[in-house]
Backbone of each chain as ProteinMPNN parsed JSONL, in Angstrom:
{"seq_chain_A": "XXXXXXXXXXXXXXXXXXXXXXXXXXXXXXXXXXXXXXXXXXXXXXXXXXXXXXXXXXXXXXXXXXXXXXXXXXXXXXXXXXXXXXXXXXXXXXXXXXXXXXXXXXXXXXXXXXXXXXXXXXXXXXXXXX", "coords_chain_A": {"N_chain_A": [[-8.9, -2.349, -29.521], [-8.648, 0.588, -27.608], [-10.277, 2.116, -25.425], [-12.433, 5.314, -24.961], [-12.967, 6.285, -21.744], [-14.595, 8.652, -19.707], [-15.47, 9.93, -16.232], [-16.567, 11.354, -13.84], [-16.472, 12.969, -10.916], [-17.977, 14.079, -8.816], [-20.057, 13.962, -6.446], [-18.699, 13.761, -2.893], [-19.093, 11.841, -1.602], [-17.967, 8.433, 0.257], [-19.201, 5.851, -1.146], [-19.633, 6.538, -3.776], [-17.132, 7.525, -4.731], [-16.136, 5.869, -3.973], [-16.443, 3.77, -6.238], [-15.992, 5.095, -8.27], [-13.271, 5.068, -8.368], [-12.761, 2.442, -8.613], [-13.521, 1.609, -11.279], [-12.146, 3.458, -12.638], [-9.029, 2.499, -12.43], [-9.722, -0.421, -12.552], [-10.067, -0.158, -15.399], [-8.69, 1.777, -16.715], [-5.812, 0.313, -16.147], [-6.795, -1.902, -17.776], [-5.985, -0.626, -20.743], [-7.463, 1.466, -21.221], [-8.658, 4.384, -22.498], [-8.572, 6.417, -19.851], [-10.195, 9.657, -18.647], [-10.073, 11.599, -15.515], [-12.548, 13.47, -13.937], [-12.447, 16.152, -11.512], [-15.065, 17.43, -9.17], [-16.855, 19.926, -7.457], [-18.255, 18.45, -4.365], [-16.658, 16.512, -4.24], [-14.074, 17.045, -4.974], [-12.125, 18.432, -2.558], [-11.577, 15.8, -1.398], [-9.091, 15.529, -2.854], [-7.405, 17.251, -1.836], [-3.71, 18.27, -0.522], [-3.044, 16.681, 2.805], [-5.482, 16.162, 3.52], [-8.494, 14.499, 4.685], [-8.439, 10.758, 5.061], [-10.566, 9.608, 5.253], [-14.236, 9.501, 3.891], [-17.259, 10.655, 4.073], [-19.976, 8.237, 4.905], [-22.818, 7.11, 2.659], [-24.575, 5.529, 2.776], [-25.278, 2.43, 4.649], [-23.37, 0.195, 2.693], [-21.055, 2.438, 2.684], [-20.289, 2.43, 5.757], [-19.82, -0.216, 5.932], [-17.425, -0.849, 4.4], [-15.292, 0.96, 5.158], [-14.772, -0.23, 7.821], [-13.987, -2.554, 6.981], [-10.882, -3.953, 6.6], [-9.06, -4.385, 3.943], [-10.238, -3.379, 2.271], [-9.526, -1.483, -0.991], [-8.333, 1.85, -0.485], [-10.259, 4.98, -1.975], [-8.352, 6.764, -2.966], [-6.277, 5.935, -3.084], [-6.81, 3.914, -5.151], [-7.581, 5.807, -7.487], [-5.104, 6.693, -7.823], [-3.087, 4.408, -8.521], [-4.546, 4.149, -10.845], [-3.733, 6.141, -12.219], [-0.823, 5.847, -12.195], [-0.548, 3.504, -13.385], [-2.112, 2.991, -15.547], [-2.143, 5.567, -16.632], [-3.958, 6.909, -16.399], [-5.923, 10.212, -16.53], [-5.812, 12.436, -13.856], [-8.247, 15.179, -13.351], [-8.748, 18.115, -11.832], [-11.401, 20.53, -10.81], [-11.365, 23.787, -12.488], [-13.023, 25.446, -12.024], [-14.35, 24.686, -9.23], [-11.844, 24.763, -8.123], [-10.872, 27.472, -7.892], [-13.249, 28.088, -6.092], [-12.964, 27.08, -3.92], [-10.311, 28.345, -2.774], [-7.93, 27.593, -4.231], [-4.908, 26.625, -5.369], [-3.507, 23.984, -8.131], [-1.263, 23.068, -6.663], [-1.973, 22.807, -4.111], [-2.477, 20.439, -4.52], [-3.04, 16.818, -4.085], [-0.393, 15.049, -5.388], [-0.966, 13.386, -8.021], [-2.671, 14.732, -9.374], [-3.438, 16.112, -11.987], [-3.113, 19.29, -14.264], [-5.246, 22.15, -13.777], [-8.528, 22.259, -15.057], [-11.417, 23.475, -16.76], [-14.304, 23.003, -17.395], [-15.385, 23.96, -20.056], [-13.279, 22.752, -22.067], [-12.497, 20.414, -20.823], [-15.037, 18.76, -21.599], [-14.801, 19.385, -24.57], [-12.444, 17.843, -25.096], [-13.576, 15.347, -24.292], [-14.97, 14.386, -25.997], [-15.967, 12.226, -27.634], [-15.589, 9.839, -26.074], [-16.896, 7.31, -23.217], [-19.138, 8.59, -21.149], [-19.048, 8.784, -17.477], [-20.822, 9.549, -14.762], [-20.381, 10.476, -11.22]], "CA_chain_A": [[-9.17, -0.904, -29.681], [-8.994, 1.421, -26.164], [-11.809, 2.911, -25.336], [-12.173, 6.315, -23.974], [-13.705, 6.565, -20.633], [-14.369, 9.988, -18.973], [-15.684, 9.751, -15.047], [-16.879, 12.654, -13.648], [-17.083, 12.935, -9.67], [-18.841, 15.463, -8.488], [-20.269, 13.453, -4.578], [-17.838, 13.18, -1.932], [-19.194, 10.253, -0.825], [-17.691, 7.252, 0.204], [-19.378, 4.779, -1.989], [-19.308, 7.015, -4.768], [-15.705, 7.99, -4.911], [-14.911, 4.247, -4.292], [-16.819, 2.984, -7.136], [-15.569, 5.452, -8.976], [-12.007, 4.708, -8.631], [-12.821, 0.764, -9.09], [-13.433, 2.119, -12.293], [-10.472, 3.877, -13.089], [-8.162, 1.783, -11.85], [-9.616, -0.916, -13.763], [-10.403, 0.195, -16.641], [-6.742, 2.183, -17.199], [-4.536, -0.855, -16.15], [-6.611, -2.774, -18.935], [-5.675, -0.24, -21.608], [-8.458, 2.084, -21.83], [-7.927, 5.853, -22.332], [-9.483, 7.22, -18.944], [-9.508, 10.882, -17.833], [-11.937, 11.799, -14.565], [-12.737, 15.393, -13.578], [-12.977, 16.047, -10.033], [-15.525, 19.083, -9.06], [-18.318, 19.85, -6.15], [-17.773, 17.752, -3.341], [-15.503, 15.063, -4.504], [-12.787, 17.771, -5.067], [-11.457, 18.806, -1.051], [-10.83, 14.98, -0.597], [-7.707, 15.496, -3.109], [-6.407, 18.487, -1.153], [-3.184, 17.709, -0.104], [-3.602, 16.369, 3.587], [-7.074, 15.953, 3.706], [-8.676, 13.151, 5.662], [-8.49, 9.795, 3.81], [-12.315, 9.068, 5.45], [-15.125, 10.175, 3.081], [-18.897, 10.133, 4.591], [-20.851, 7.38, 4.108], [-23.913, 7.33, 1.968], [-25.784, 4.607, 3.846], [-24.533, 1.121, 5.393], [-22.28, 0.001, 2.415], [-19.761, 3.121, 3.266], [-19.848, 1.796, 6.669], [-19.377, -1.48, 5.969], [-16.227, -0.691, 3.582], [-14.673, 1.572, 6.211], [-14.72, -0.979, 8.565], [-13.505, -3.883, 6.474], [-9.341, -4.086, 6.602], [-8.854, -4.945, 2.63], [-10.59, -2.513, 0.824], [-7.791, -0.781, -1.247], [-8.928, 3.225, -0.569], [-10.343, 5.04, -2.709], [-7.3, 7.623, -3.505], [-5.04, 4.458, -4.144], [-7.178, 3.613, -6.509], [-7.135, 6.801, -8.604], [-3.665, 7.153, -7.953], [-3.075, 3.259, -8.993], [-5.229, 4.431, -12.085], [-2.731, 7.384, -12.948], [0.726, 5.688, -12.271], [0.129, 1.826, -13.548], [-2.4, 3.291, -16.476], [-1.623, 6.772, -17.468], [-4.91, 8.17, -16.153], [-5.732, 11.562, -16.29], [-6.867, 12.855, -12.442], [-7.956, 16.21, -14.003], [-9.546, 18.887, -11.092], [-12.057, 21.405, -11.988], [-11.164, 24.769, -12.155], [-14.074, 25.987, -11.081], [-14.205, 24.219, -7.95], [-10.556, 25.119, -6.723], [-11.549, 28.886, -7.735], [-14.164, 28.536, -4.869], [-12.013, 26.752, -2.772], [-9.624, 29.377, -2.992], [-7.0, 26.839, -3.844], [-4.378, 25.85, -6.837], [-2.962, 22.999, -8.658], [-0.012, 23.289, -5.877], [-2.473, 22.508, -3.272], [-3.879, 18.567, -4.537], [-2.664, 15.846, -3.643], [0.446, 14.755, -6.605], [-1.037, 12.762, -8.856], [-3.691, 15.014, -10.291], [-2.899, 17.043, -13.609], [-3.316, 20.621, -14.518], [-6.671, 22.419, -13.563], [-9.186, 22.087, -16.182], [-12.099, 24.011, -17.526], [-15.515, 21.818, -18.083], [-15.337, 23.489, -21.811], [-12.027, 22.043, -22.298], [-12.859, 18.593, -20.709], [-16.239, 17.988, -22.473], [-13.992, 19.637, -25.589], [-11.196, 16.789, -24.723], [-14.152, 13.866, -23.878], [-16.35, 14.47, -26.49], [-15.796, 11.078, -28.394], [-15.426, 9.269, -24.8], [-18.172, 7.31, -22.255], [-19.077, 9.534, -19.797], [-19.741, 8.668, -16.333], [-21.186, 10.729, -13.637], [-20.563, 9.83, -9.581]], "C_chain_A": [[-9.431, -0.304, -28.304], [-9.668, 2.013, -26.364], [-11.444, 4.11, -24.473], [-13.141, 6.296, -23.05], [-13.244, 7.579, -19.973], [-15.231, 9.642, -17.609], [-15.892, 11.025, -14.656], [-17.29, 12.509, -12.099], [-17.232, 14.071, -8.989], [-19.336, 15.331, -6.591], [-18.864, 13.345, -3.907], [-18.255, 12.394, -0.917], [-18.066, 9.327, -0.707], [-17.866, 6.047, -0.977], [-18.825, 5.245, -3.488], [-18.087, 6.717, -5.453], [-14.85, 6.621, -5.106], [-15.168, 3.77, -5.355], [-16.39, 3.201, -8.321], [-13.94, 5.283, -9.717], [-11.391, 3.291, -8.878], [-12.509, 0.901, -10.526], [-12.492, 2.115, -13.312], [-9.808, 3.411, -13.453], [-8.35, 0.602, -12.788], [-9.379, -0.975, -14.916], [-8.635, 1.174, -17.174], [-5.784, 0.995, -16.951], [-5.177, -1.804, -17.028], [-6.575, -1.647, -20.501], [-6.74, 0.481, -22.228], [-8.34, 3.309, -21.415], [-8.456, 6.72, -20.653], [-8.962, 8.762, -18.16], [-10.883, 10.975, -16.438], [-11.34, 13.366, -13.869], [-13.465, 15.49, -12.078], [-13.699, 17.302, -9.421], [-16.164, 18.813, -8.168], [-17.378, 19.665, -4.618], [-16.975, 16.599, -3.255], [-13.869, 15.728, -4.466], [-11.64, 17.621, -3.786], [-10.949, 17.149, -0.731], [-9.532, 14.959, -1.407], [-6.825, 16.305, -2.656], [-5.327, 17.989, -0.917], [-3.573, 17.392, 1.876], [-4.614, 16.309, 4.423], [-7.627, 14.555, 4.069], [-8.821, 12.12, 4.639], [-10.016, 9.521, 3.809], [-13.138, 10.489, 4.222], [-16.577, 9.53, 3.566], [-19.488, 9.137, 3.813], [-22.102, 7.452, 3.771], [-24.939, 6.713, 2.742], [-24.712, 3.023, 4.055], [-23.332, 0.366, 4.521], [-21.201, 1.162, 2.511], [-19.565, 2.607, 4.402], [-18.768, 0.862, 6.863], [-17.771, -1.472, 5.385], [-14.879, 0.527, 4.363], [-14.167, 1.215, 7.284], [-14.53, -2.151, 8.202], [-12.018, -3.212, 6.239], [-10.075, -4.734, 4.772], [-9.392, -4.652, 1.488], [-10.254, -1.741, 0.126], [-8.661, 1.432, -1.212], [-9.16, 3.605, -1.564], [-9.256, 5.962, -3.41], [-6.295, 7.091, -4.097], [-5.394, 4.295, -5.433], [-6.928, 4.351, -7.674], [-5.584, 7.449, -8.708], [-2.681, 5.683, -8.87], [-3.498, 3.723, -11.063], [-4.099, 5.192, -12.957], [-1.231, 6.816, -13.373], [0.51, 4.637, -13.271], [-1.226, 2.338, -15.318], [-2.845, 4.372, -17.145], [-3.238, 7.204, -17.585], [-5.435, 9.697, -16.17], [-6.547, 12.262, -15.126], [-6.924, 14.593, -13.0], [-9.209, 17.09, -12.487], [-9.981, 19.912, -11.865], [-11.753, 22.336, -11.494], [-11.711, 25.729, -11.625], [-14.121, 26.253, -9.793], [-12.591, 24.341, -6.955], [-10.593, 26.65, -6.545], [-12.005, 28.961, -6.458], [-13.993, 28.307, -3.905], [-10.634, 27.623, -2.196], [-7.771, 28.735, -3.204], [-5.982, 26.875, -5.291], [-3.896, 24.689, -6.67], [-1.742, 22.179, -6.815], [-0.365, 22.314, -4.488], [-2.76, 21.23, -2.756], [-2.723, 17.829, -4.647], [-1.125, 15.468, -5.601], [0.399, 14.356, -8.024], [-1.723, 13.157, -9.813], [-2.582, 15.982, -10.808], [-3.071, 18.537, -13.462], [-4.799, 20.834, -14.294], [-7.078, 22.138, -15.335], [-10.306, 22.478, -16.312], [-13.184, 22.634, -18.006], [-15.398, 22.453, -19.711], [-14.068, 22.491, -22.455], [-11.787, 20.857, -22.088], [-13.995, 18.311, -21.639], [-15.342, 18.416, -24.227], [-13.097, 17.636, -25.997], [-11.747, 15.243, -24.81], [-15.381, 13.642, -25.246], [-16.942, 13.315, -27.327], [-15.791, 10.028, -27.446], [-16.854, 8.958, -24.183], [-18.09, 7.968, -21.553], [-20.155, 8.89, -18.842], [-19.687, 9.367, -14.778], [-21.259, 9.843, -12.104], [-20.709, 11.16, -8.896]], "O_chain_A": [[-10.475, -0.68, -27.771], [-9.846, 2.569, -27.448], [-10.58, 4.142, -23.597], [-14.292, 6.29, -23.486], [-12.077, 7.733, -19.614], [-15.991, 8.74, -17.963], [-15.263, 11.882, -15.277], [-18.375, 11.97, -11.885], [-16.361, 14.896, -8.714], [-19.112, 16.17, -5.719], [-17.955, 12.792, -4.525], [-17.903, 12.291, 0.259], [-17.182, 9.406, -1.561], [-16.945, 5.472, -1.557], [-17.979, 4.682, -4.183], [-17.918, 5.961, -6.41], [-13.839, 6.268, -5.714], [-14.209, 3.157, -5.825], [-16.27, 2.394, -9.243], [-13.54, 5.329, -10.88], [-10.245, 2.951, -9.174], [-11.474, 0.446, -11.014], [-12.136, 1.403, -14.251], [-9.54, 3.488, -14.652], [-7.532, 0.402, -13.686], [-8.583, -1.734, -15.468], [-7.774, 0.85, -17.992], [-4.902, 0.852, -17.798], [-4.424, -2.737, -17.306], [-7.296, -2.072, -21.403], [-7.042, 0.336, -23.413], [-8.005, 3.573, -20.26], [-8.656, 7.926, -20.797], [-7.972, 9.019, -17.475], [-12.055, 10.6, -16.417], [-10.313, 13.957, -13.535], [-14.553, 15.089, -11.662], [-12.964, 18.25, -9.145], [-16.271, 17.638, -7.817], [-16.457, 20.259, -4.058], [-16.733, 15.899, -2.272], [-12.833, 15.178, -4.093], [-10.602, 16.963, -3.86], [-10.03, 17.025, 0.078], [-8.64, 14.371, -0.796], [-5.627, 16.228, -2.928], [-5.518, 16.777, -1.012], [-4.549, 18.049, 2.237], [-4.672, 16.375, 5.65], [-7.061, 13.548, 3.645], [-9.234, 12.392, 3.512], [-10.672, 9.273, 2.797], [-12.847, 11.642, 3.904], [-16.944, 8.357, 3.491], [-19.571, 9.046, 2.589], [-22.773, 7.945, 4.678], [-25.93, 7.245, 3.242], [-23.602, 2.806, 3.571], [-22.382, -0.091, 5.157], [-20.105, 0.621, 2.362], [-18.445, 2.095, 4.403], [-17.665, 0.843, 7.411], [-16.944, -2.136, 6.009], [-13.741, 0.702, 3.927], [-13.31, 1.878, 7.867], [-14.86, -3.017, 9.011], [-11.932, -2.083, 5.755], [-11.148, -5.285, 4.528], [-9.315, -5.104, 0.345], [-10.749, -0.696, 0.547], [-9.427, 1.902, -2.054], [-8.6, 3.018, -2.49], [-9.31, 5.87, -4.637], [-5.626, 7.399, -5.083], [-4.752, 4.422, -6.476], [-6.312, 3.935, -8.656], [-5.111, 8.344, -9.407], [-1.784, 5.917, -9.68], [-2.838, 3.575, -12.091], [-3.705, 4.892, -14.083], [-0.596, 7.101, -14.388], [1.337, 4.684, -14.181], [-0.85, 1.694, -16.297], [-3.697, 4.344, -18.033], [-3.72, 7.716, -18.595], [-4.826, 10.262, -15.262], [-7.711, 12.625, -15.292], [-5.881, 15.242, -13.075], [-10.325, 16.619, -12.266], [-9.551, 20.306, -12.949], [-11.685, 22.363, -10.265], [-11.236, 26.645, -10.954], [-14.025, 27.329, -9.203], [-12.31, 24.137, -5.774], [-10.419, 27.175, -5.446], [-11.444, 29.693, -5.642], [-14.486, 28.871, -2.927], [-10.107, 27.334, -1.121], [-6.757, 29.155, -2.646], [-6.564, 27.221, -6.32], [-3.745, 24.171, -5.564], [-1.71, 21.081, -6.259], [0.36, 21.489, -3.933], [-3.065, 20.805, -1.642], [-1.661, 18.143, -5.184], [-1.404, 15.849, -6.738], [1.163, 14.663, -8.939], [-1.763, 12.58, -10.9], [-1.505, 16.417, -10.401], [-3.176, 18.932, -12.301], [-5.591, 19.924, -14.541], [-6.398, 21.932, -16.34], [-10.899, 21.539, -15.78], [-12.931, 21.649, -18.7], [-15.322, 21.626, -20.62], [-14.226, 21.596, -23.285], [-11.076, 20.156, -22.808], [-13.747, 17.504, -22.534], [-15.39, 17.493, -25.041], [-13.254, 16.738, -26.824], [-11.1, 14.25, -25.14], [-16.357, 12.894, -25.302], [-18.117, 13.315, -27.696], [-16.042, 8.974, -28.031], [-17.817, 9.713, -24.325], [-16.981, 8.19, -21.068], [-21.335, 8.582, -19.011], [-18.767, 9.584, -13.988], [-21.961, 8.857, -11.882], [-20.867, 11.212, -7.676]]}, "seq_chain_B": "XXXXXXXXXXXXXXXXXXXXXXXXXXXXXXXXXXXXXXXXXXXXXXXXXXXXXXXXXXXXXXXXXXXXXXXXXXXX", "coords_chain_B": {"N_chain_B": [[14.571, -15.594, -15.654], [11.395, -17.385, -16.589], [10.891, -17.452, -13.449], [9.435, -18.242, -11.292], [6.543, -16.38, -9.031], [5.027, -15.921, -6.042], [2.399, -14.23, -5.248], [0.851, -12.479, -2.541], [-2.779, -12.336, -2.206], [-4.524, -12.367, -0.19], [-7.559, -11.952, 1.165], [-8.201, -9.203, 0.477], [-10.096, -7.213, -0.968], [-11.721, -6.516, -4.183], [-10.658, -3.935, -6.456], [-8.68, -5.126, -5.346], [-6.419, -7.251, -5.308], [-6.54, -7.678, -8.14], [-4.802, -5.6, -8.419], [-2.2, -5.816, -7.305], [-1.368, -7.86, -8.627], [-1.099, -6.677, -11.375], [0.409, -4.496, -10.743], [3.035, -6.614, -9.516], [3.153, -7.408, -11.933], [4.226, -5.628, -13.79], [6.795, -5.161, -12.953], [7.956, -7.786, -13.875], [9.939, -9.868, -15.839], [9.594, -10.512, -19.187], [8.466, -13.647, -20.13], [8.493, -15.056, -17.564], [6.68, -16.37, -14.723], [3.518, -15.493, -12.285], [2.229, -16.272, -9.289], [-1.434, -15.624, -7.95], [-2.775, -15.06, -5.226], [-5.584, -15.539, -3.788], [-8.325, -14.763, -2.125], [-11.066, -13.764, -2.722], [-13.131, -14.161, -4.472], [-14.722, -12.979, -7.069], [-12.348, -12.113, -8.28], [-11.239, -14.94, -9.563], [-12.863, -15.114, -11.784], [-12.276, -12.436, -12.895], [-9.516, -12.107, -13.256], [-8.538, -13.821, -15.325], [-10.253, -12.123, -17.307], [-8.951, -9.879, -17.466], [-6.65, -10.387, -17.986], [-6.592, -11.908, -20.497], [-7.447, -9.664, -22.013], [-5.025, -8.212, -21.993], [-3.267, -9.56, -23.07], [-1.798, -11.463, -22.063], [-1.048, -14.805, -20.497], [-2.599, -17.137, -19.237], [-1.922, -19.87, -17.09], [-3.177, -21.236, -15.312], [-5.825, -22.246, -13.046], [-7.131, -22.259, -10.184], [-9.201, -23.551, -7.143], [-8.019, -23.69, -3.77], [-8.601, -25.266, -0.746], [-10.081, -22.957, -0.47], [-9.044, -20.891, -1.198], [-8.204, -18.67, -4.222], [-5.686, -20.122, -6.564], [-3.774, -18.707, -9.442], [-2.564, -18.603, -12.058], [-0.091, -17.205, -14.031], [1.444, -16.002, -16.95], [3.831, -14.001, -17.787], [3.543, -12.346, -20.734], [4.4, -10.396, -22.866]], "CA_chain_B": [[13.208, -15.806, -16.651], [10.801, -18.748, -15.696], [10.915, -17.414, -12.313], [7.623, -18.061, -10.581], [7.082, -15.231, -7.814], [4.082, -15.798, -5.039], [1.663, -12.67, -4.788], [-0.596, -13.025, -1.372], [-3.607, -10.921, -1.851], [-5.413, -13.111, 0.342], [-7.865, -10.715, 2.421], [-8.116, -8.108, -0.027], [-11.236, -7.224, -1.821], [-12.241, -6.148, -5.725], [-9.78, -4.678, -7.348], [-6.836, -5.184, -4.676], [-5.73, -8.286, -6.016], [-6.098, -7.508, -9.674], [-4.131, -4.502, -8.462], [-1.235, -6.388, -6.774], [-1.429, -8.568, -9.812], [-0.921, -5.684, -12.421], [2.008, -4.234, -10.285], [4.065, -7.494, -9.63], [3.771, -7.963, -13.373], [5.126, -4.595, -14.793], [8.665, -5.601, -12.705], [8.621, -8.999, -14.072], [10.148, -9.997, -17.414], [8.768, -11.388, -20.683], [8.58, -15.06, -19.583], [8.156, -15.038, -16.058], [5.314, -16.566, -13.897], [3.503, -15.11, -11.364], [1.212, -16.912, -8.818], [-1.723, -15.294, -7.391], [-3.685, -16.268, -4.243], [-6.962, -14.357, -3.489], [-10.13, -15.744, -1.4], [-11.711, -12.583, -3.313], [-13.706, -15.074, -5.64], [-14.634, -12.009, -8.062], [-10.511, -12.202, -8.929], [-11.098, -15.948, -10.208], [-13.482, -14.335, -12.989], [-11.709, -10.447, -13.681], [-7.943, -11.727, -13.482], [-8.589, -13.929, -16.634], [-10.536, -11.731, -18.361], [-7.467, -8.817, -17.726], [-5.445, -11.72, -19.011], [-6.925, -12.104, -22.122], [-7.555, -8.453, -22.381], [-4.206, -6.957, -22.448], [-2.281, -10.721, -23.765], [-0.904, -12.322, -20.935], [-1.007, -15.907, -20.522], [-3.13, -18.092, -18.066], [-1.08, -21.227, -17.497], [-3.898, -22.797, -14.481], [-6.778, -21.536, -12.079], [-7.714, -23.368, -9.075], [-9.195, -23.417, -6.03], [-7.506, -24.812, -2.981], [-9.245, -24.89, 0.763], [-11.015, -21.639, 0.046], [-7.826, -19.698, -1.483], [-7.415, -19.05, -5.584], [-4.06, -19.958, -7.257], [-4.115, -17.95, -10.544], [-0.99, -18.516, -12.579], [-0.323, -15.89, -15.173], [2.826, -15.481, -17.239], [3.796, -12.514, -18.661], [4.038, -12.498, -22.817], [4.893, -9.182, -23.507]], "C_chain_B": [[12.915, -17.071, -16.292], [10.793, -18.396, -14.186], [9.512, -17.489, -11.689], [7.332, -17.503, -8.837], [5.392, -15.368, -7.225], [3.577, -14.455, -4.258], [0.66, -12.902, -3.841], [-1.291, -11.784, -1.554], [-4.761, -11.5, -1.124], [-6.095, -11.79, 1.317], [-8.284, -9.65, 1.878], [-9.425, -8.048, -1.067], [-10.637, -6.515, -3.328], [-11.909, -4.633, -5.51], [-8.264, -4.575, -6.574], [-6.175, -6.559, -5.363], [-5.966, -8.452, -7.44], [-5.083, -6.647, -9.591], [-2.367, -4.714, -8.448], [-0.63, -6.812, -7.959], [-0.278, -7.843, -10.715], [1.015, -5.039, -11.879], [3.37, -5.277, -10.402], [4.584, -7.438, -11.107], [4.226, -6.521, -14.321], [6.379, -4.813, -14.283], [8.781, -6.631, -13.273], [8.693, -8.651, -15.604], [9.501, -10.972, -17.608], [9.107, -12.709, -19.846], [8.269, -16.047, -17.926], [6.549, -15.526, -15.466], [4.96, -16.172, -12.809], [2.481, -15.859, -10.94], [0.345, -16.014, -8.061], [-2.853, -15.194, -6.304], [-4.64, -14.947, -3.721], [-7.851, -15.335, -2.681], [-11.116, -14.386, -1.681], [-12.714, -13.807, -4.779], [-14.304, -14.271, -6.844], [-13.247, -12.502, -9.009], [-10.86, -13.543, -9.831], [-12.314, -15.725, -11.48], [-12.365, -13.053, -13.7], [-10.353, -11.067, -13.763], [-8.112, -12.653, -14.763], [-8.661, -12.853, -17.43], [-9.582, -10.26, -18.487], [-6.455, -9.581, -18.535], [-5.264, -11.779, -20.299], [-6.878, -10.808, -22.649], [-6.059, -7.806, -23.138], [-3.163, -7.891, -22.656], [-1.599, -10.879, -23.337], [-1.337, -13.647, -21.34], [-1.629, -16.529, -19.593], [-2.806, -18.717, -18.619], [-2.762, -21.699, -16.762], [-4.411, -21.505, -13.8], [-7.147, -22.307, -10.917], [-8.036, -22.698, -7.885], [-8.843, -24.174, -4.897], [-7.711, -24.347, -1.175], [-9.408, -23.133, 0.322], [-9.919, -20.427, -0.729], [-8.031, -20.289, -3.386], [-5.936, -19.063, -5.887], [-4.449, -20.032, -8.583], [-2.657, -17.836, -10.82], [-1.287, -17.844, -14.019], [1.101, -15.505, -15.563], [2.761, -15.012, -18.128], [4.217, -12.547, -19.889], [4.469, -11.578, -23.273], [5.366, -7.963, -22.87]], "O_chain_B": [[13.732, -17.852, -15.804], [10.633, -19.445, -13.561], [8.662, -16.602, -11.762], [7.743, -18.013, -7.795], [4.519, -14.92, -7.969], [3.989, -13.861, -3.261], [-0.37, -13.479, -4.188], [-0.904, -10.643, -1.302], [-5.904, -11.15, -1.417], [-5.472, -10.947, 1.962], [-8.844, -8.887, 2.666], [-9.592, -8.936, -1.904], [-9.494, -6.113, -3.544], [-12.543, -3.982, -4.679], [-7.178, -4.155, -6.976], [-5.161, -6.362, -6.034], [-5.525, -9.486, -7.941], [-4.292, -6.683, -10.533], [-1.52, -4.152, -9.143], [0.424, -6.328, -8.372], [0.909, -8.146, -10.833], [2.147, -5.116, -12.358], [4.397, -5.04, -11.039], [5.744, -7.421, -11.516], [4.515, -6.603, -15.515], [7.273, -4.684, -15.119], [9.987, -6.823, -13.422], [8.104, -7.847, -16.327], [9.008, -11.88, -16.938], [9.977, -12.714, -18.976], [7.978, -17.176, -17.532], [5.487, -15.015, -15.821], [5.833, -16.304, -11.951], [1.693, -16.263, -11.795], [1.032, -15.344, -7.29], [-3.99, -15.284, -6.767], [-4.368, -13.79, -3.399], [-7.899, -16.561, -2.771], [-11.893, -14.046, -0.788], [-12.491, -13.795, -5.989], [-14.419, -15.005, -7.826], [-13.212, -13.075, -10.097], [-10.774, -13.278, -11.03], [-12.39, -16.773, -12.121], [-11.877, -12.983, -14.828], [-9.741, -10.406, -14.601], [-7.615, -11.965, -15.655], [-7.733, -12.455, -18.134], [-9.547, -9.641, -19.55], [-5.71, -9.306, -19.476], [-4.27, -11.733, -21.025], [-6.304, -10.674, -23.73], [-5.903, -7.229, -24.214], [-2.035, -7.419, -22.517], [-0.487, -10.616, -23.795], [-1.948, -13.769, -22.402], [-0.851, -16.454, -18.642], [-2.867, -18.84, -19.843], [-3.525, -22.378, -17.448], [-3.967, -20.357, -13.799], [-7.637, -23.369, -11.301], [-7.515, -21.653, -7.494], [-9.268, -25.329, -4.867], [-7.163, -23.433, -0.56], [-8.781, -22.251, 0.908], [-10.152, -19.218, -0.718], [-8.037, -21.432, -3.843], [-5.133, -18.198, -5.536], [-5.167, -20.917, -9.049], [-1.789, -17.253, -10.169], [-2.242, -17.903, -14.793], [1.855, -14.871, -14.825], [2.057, -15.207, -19.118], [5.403, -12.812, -20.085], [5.092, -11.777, -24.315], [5.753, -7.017, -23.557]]}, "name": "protein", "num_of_chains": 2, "seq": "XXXXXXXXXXXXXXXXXXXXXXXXXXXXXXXXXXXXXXXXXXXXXXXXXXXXXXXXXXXXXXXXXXXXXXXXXXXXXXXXXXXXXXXXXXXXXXXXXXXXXXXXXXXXXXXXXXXXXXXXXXXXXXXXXXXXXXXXXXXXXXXXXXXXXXXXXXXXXXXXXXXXXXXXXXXXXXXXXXXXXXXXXXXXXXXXXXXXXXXXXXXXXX"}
């Protein structure tokens, strides 16, 4: 039975964003429904050419920035989308204030989206907050 | 078919070599083996239990000087 998992990243941290897309990535290539909603400060790193670095929180961002073999975190949620039909969903909010659209993010994410319309969409789903 | 195809994810942390993994094996066909070598010692736990998860096949697991070989052929 697939499970729905909703993700919600909101930090544009480093650790965050990576842990978040461990996640994902997992959890969609073993057959579990996952959508994640990207708002706040997690948003601007899907811009299109926007720096791949994301600040680190404290010494594990470092450390994972400076290790060769840690698969990024944008792979990941892009890994998540192609190899298990993820849904990278941005918030509409947050490109509003960015003064940005759909047009703007990086390929892999979906149609803007409306927090009533995601919590609508997740409402049967785990939800987890980064 | 029966082809057994050598995936190096030696070097690569949690989940690059489940990742590698997952990829090789959507090109391969039904029957096919893939080998996959990690020194990620996480992988010799999570690539089973993906295994079992989504009904692949572990043939063998081992460790050899410090490297896993994780054989995994594809059932479906």
């Amino acid at each position: 039975m697939p499970r729905k998992l909703s993700i919600i990243c909101v930090s544009g941290s480093h650790e965050r964003l990576q842990m978040a897309g461990m996640i994902a990535s997992v959890a969609a290539a073993s057959g579990d429904e996952v959508s994640v909603f990207f708002s706040m400060n997690a948003l601007p790193h899907f811009v299109k050419d926007a720096s791949a670095d994301a600040p680190a929180e404290g010494k594990f961002g470092e450390l994972m920035a400076n290790s060769a073999g840690v698969p990024p975190f944008r792979q990941l949620f892009r890994f998540a989308a192609e190899m298990g039909d993820a849904r990278l969903l941005p918030c509409s909010m947050a490109l509003d204030l960015l003064g940005l659209d759909e047009g703007d993010l990086e390929p892999e994410l979906a149609a803007a989206t409306g927090l009533t319309a995601f919590l609508a969409e997740t409402a049967d789903a785990q939800i987890l907050t980064f | 078919m029966n082809e057994v195809k050598t995936i190096d994810a030696r070097n690569t942390f949690c989940p690059g070599p489940l990742m590698e993994l997952i990829t090789y094996m959507r090109q391969a066909e039904v029957g096919d083996t893939l080998e996959l070598l990690s020194t990620d010692a996480g992988t010799a736990n999570d690539v089973p239990e993906w295994v079992k998860k989504v009904g692949h096949e572990l043939i063998s697991s081992e460790q050899v000087e410090g490297v896993w070989h994780l054989k995994v052929r594809k059932a479906k």
